[in-house]
N, CA, C and O of each residue as an XYZ file, in Angstrom:
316
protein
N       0.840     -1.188      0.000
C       0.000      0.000      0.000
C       0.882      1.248      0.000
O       1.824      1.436      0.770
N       0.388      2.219     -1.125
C       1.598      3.434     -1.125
C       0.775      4.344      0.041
O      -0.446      4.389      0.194
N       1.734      5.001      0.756
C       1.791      5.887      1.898
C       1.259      7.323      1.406
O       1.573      7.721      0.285
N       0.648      7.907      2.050
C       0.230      9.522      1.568
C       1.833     10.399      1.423
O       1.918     11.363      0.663
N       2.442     10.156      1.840
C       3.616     10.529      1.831
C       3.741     10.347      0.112
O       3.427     11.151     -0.765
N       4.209      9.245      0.019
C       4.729      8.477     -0.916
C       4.030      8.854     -2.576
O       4.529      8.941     -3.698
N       2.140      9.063     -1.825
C       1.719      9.323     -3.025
C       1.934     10.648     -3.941
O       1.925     10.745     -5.168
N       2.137     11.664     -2.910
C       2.365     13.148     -2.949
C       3.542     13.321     -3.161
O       3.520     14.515     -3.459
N       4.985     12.897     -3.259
C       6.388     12.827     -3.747
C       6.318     13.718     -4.576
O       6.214     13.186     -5.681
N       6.317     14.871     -4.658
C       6.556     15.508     -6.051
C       8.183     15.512     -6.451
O       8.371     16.231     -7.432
N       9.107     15.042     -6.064
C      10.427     15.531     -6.334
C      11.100     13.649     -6.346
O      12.061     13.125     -5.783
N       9.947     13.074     -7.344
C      10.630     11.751     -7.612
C      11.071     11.919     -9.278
O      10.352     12.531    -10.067
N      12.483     11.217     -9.706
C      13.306     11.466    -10.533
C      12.354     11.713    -11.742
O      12.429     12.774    -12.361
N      11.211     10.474    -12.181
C      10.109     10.134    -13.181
C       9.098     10.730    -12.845
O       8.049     10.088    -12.896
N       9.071     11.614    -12.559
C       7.824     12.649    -12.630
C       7.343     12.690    -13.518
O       8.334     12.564    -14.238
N       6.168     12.810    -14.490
C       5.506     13.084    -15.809
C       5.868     14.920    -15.773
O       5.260     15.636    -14.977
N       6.591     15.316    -16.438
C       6.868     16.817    -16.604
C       5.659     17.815    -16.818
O       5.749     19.026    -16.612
N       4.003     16.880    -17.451
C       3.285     17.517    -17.423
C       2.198     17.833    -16.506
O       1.178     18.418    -16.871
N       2.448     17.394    -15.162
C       1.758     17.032    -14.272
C       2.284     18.162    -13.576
O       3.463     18.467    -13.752
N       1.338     19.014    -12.579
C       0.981     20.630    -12.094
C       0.493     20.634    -10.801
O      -0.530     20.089    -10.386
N       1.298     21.288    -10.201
C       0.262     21.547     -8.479
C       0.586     23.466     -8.044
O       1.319     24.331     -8.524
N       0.012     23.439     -7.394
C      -0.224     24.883     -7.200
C       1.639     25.208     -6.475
O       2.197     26.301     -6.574
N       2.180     24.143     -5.897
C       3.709     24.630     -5.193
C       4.996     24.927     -6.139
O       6.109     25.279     -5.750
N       4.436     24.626     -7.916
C       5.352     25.065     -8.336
C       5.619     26.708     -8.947
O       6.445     27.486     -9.425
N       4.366     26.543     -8.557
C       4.019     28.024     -8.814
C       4.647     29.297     -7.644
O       4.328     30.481     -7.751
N       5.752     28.665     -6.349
C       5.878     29.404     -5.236
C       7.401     29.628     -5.605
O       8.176     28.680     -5.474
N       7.854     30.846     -6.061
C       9.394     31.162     -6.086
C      10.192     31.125     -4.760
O      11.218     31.795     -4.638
N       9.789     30.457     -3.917
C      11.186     30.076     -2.789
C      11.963     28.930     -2.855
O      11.839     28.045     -3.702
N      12.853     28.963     -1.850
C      13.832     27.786     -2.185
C      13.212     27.194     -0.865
O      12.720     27.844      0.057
N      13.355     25.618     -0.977
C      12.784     24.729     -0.282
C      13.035     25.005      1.238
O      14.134     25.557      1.217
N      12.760     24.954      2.139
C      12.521     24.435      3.891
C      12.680     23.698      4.439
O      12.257     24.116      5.517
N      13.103     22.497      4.645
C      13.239     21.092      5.244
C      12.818     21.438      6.612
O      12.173     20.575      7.208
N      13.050     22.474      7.176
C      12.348     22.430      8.677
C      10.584     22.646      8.412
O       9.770     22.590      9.334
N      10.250     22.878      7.075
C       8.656     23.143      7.250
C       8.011     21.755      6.968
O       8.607     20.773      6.527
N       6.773     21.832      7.276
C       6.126     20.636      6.617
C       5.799     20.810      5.305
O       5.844     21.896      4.727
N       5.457     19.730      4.795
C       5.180     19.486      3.551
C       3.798     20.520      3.711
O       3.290     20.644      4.826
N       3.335     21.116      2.739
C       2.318     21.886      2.151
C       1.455     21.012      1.085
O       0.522     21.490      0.441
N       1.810     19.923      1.007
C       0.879     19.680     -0.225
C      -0.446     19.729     -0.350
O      -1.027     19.160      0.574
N      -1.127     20.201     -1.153
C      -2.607     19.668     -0.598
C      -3.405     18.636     -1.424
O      -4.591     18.423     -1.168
N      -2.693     17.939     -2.503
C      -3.235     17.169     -2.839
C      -4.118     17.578     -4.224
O      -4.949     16.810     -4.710
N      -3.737     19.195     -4.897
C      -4.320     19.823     -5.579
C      -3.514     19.464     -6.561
O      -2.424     20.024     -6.444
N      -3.585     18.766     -7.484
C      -2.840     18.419     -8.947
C      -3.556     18.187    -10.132
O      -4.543     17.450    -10.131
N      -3.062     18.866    -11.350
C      -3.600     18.934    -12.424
C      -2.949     18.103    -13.488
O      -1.845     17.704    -13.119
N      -3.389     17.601    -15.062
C      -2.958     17.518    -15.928
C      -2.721     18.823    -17.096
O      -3.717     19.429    -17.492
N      -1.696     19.100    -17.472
C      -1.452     19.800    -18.823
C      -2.578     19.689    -19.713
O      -3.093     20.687    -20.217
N      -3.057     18.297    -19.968
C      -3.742     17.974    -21.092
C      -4.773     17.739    -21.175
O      -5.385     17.544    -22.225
N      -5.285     17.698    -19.851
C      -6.767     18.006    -19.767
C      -7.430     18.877    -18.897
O      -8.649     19.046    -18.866
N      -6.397     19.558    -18.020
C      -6.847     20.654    -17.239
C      -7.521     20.489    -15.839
O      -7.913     21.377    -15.082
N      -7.562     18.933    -15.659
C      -8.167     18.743    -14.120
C      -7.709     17.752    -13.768
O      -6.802     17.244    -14.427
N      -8.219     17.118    -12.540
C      -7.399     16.239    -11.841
C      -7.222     14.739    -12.379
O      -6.745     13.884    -11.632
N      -7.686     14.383    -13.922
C      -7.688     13.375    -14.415
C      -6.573     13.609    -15.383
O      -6.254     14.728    -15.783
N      -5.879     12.254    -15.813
C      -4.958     12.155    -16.771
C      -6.386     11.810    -17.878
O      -7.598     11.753    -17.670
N      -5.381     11.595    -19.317
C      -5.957     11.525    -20.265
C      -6.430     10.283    -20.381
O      -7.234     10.003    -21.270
N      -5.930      9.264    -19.377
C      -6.149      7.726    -19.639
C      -7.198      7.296    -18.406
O      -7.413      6.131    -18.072
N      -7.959      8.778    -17.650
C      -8.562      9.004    -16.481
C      -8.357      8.437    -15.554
O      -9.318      7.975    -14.939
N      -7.279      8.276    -15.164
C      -6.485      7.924    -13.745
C      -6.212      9.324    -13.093
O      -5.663     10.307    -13.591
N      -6.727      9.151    -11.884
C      -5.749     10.588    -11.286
C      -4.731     10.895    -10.984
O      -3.964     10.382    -10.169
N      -4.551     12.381    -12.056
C      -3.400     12.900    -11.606
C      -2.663     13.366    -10.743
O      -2.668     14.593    -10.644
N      -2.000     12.775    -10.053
C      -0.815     12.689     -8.972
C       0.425     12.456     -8.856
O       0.715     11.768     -9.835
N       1.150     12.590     -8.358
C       2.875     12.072     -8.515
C       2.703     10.697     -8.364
O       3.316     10.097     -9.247
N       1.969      9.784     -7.410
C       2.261      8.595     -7.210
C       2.070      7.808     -8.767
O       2.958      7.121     -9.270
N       0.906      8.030     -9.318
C       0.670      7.561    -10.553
C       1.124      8.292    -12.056
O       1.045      7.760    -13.163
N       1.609      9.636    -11.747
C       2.436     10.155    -12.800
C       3.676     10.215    -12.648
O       4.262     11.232    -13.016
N       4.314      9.246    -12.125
C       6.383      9.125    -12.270
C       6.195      7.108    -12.236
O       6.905      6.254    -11.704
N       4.884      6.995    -13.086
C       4.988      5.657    -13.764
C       5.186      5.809    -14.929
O       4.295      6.473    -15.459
N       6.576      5.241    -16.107
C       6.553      5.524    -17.481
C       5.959      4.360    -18.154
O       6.464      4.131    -19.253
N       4.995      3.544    -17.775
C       4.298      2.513    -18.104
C       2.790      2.941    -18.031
O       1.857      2.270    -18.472
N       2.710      3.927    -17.525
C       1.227      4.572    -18.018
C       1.165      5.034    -19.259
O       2.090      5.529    -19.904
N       0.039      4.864    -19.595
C      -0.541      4.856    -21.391
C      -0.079      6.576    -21.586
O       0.685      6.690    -22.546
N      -0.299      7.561    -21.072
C      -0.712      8.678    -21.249
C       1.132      9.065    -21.035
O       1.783      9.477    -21.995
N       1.738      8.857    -19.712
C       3.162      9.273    -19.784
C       4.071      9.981    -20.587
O       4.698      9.394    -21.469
N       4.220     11.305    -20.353
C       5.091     11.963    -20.916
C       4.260     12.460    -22.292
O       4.248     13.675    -22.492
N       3.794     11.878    -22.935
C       3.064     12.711    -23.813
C       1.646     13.251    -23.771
O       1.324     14.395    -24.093
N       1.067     12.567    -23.460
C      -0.501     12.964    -23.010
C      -1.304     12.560    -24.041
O      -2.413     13.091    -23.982
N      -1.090     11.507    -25.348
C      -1.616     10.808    -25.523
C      -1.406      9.162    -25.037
O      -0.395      8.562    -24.671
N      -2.770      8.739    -25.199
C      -2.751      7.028    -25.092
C      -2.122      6.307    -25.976
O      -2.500      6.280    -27.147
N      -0.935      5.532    -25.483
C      -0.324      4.911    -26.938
C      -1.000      3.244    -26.074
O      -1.190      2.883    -24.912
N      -1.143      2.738    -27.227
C      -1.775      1.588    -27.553
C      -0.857      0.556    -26.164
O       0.361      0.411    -26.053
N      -1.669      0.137    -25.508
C      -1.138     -1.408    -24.745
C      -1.035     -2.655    -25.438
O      -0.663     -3.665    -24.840
């Protein structure tokens, strides 16, 4: 079972580059003494809400998989 932690990772190597949350939008340099802020608010590029194109939700846990249909490009390539 992935951890809320785990699911929210935004700073894992395979990130989908098109995948969006409101913290990248904050020009500071990181905190390690703060808590995490996430709120769990993440978008797709390519469709503009919290669904990927292959309607899985968009999140880090399931967008820094490069075995998802949609990955990196934001179309469905064929399984």
């Amino acid at each position: 079972m992935t951890t809320e932690a785990k699911r929210y990772e935004v700073s894992h190597p395979h990130l989908c580059p098109h995948l969006r949350w409101k913290g990248i939008f904050v020009g500071v340099e990181h905190d390690p003494t703060m808590p995490s802020m996430s709120s769990g608010n993440f978008w797709c590029v390519y469709t503009h809400n919290c669904l990927g194109p292959d309607r899985e939700l968009a999140e880090p846990g399931n967008c820094s998989v490069s075995a998802r249909a949609c990955y990196g490009t934001g179309e469905m390539a064929d399984k």
